[in-house]
N, CA, C and O atoms as CSV, one atom per row, in Angstrom:
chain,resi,resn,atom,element,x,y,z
A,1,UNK,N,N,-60.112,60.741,-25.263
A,1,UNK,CA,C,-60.107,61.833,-24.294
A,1,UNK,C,C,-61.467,62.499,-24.313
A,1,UNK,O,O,-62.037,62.587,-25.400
A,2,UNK,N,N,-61.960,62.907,-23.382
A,2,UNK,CA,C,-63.609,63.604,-23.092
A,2,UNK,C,C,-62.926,65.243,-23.831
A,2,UNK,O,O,-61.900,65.784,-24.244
A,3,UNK,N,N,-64.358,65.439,-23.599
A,3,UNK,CA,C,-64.479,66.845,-24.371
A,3,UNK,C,C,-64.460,67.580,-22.800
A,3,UNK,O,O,-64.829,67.021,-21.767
A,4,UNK,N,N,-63.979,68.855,-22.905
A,4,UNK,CA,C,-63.755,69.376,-21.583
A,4,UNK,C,C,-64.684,71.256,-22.071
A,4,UNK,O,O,-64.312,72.235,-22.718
A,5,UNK,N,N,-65.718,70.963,-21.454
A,5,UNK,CA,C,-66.393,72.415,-21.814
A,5,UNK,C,C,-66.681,72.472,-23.088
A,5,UNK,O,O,-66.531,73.473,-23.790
A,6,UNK,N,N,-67.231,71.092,-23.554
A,6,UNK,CA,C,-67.425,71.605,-25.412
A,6,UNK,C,C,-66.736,71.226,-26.149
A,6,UNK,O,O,-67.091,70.809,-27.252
A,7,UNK,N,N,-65.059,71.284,-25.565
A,7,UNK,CA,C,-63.941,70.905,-26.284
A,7,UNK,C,C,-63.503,70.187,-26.390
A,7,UNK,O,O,-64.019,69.350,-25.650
A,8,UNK,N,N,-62.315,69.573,-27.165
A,8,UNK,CA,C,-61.808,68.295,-27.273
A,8,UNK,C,C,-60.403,68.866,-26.056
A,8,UNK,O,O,-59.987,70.021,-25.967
A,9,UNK,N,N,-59.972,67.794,-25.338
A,9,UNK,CA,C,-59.140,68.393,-24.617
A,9,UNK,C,C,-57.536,68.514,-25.128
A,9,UNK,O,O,-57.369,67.466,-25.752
A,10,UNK,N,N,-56.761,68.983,-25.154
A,10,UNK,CA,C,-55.886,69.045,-25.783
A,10,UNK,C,C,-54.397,69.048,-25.135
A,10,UNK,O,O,-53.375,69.665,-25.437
A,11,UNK,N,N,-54.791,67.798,-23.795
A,11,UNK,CA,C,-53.200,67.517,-23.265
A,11,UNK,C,C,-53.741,66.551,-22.237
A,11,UNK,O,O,-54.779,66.727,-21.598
A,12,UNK,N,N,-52.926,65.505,-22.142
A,12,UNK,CA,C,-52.583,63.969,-21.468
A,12,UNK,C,C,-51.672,63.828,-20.802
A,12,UNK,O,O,-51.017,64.870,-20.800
A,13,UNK,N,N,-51.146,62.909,-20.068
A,13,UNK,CA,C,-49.944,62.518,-19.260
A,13,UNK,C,C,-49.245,61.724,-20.544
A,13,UNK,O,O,-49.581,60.695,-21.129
A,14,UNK,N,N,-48.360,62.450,-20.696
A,14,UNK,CA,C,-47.454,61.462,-21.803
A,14,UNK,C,C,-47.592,61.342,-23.099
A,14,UNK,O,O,-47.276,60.346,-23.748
A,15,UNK,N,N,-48.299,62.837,-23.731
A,15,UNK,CA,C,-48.048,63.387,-25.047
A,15,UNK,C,C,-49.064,63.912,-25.265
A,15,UNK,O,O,-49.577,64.547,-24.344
A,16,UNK,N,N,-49.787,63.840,-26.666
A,16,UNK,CA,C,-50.316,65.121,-27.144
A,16,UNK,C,C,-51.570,63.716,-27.625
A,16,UNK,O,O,-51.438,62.524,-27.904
A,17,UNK,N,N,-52.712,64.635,-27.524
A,17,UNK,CA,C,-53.909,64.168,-28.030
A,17,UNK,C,C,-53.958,64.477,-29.389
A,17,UNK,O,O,-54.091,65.636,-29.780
A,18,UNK,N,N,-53.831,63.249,-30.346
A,18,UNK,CA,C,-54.491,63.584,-31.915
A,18,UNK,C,C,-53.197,63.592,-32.674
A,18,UNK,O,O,-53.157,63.732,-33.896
A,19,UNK,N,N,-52.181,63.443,-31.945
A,19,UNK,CA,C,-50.824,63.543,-32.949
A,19,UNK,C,C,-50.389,62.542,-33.514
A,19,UNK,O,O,-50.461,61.381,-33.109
A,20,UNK,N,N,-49.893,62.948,-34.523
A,20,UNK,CA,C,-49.478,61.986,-35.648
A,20,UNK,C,C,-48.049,61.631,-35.346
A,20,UNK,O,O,-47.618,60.523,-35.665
A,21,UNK,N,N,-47.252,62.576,-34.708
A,21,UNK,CA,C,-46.184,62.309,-34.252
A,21,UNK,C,C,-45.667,61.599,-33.484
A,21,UNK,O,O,-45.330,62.370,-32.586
A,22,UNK,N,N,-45.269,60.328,-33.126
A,22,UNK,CA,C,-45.106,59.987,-31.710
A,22,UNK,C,C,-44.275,60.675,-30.600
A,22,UNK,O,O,-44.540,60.983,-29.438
A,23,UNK,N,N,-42.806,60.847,-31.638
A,23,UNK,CA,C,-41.716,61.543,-31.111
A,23,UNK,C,C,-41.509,62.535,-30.534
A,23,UNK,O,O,-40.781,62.794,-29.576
A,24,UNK,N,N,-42.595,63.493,-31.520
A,24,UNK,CA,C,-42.724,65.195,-31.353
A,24,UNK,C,C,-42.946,65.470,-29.697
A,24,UNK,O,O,-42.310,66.493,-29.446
A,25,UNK,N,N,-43.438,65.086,-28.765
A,25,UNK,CA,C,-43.876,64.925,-27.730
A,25,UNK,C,C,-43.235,64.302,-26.754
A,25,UNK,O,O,-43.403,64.530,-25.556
A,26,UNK,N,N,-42.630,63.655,-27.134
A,26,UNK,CA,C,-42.230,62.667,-26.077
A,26,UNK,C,C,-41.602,62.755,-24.744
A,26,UNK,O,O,-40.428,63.124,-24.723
A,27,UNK,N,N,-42.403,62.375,-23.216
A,27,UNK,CA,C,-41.890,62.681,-22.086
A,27,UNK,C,C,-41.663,61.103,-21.453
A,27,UNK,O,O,-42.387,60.110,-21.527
A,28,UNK,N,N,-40.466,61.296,-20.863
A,28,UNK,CA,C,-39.497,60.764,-20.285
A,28,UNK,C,C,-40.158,60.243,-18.894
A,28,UNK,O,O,-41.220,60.733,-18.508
A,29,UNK,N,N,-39.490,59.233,-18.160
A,29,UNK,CA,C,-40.292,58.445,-17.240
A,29,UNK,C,C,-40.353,59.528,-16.101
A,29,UNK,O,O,-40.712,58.818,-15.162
A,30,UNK,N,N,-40.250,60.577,-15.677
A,30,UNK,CA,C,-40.274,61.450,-15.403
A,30,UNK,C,C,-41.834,61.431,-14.944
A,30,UNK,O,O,-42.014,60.986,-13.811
A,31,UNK,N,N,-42.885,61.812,-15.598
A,31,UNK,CA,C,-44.470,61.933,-15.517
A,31,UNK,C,C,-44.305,63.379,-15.883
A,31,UNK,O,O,-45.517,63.595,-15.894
A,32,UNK,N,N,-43.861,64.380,-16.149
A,32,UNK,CA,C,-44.524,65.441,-16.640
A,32,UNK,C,C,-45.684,65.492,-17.905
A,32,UNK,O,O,-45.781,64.860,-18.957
A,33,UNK,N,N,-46.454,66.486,-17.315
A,33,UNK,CA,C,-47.213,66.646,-18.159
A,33,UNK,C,C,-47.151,67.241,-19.273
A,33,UNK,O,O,-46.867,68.433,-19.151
A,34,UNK,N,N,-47.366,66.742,-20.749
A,34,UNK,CA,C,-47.383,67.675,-21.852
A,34,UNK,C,C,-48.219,68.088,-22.111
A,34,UNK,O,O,-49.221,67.373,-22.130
A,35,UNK,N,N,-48.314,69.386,-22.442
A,35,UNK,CA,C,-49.487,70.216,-22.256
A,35,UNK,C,C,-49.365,71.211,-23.676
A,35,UNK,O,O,-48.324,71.802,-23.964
A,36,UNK,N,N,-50.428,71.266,-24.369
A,36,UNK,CA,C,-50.893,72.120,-25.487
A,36,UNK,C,C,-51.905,72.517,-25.219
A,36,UNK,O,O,-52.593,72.738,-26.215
A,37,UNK,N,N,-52.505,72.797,-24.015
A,37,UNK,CA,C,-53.663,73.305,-23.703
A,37,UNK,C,C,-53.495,75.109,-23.451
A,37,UNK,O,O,-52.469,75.737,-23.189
A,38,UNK,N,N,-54.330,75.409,-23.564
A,38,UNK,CA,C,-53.946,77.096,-22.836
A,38,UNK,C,C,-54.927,77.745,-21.458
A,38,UNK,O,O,-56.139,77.543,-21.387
A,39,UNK,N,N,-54.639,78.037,-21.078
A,39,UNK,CA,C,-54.783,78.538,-19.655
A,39,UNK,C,C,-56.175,78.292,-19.118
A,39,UNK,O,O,-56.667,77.773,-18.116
A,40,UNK,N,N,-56.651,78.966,-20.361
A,40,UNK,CA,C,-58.388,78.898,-19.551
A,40,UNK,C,C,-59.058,77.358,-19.616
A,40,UNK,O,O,-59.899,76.919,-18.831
A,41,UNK,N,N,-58.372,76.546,-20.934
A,41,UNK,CA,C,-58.041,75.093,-20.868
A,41,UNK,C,C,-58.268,74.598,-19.340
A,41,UNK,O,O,-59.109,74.048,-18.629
A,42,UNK,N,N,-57.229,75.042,-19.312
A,42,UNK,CA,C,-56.900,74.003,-17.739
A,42,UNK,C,C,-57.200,74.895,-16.374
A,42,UNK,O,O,-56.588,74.446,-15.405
A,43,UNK,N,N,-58.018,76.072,-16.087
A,43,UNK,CA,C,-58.540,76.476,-15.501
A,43,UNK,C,C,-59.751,75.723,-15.421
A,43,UNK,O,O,-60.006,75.355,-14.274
A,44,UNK,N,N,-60.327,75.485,-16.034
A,44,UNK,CA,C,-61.782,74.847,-16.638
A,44,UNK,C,C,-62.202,73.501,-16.202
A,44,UNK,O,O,-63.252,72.957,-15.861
A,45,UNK,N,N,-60.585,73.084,-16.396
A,45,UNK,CA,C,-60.388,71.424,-15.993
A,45,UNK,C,C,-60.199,71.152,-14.574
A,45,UNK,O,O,-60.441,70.101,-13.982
A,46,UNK,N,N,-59.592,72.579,-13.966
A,46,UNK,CA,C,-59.742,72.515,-12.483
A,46,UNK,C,C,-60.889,72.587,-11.664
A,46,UNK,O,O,-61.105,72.151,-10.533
A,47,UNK,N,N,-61.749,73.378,-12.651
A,47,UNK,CA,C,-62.955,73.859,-11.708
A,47,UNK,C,C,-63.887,72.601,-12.441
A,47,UNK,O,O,-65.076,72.527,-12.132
A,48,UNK,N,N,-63.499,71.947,-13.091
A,48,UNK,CA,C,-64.358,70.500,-13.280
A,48,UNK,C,C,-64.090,69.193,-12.312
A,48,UNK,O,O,-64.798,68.188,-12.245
A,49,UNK,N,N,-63.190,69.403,-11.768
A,49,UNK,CA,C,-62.303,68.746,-11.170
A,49,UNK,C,C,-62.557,68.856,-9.518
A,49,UNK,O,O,-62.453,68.037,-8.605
A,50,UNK,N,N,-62.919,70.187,-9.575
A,50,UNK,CA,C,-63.535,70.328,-7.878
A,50,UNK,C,C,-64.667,70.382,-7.772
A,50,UNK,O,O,-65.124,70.351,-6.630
A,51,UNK,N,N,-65.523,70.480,-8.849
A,51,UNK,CA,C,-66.627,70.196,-8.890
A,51,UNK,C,C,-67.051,68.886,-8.618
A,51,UNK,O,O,-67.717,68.607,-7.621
A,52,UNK,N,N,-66.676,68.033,-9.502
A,52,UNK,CA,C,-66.689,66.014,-9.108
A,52,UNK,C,C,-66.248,66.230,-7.721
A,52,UNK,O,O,-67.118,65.919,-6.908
A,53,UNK,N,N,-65.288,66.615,-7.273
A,53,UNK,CA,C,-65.136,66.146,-5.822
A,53,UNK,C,C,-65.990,66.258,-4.872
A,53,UNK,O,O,-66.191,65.419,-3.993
A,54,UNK,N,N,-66.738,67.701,-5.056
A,54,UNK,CA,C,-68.137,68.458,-4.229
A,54,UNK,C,C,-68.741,67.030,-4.571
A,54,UNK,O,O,-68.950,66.251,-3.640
A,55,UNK,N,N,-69.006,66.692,-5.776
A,55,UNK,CA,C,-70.059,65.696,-6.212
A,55,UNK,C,C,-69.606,64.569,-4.889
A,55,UNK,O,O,-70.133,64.323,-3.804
A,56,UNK,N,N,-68.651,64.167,-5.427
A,56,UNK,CA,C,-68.106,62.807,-4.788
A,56,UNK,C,C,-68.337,63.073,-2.855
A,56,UNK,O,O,-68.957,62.324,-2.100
A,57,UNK,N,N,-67.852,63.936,-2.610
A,57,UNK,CA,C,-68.534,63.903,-1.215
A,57,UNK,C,C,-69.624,64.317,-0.692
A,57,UNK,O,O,-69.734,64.199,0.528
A,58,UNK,N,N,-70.675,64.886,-1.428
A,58,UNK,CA,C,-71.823,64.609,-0.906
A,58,UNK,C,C,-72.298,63.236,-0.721
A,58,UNK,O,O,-72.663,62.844,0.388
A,59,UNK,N,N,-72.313,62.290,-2.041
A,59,UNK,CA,C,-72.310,60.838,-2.299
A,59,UNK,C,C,-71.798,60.133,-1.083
A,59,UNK,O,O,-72.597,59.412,-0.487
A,60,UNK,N,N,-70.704,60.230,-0.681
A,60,UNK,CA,C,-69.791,59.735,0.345
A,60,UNK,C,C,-71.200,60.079,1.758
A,60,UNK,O,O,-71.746,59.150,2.353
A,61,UNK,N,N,-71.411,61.048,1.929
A,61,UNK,CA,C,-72.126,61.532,2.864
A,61,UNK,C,C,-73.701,60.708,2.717
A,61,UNK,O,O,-74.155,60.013,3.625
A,62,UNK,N,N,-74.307,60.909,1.586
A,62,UNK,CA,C,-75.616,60.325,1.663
A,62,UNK,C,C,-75.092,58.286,1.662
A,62,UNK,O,O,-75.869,57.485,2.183
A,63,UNK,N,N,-74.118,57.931,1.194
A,63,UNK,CA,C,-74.287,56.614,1.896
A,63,UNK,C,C,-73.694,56.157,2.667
A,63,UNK,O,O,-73.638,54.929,2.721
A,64,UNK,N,N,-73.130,56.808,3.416
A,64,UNK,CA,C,-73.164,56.765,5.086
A,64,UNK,C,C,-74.598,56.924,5.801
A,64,UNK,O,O,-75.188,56.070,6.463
A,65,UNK,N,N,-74.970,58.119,5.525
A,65,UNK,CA,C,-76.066,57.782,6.310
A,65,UNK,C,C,-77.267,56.771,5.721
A,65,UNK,O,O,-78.274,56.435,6.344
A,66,UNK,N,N,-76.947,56.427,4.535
A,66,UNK,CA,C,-78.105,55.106,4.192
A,66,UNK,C,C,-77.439,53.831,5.166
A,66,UNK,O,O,-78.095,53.224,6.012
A,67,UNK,N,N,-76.158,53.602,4.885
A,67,UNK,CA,C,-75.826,52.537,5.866
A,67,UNK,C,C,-76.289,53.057,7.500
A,67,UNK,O,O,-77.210,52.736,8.251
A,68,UNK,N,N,-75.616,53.622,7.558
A,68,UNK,CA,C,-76.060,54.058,9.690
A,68,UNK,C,C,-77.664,53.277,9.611
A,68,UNK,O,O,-78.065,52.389,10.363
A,69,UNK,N,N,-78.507,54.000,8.309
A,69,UNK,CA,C,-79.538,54.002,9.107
A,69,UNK,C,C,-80.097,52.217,8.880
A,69,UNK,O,O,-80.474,51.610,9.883
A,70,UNK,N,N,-80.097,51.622,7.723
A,70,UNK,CA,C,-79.652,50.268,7.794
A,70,UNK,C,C,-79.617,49.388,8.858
A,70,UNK,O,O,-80.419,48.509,9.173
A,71,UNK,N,N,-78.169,49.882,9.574
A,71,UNK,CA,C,-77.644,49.017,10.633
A,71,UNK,C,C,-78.417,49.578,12.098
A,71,UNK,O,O,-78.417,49.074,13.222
A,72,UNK,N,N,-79.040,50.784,11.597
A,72,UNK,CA,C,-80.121,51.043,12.882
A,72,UNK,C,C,-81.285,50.016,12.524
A,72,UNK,O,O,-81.611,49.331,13.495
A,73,UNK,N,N,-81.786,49.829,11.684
A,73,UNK,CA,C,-83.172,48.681,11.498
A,73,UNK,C,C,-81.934,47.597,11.486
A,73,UNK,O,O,-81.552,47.697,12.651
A,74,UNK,N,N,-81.556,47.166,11.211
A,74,UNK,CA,C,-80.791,45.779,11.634
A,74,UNK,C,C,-80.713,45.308,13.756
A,74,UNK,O,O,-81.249,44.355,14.321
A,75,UNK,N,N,-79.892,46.369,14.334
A,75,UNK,CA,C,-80.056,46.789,15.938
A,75,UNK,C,C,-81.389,46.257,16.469
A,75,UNK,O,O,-81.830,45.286,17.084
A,76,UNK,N,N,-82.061,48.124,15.555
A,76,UNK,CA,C,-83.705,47.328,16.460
A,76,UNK,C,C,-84.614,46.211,16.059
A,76,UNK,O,O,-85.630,46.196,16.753
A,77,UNK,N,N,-84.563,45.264,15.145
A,77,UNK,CA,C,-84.828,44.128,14.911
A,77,UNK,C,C,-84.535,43.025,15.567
A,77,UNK,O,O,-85.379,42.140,15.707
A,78,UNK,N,N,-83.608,42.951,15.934
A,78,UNK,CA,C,-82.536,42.278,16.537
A,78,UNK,C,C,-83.839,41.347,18.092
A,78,UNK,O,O,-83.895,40.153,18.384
A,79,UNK,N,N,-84.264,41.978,18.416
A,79,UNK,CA,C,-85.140,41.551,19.655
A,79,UNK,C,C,-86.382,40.782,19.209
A,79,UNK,O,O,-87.021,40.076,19.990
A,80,UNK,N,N,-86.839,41.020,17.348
A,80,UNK,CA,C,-87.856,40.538,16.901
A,80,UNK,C,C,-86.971,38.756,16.445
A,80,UNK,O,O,-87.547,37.676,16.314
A,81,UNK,N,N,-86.004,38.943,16.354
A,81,UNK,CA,C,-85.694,37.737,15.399
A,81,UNK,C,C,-85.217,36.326,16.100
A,81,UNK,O,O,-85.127,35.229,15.548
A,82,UNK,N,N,-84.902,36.702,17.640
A,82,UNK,CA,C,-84.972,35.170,18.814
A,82,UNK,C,C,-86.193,35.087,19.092
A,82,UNK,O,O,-86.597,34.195,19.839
């Protein structure tokens, strides 16, 4: 598990990070999350979380326009290459 703000994070889909227990934890096919984290925990993880996304769509945005512009020199070439 990544460190989240420094920290080790301290909750997974489907038990507990670092436990020795298997049992102690155990969630059901269900998907809830078990969580030993505390609030500002997973506040932290949200605003890391929308942060990558900001990331991820700018990305999305700059290669789009690397392709467009690409398939614009591909277009106007097009008359050099018969």
């Amino acid at each position: 598990m990544q460190a989240i703000g420094g920290r080790r994070a301290n909750f997974v889909r489907g038990g507990r990070v670092g436990g020795t227990e298997r049992a102690a934890m155990r969630v059901g096919r269900s998907g809830r999350l078990a969580c030993q984290a505390s609030l500002k925990d997973i506040r932290d993880r949200i605003g890391s979380v929308k942060n990558t996304q900001k990331i991820t769509d700018a990305m999305k945005l700059v290669a789009a326009a690397k392709v467009r512009r690409a398939q614009d020199a591909v277009i106007s070439g097009r008359s050099f290459a018969s």
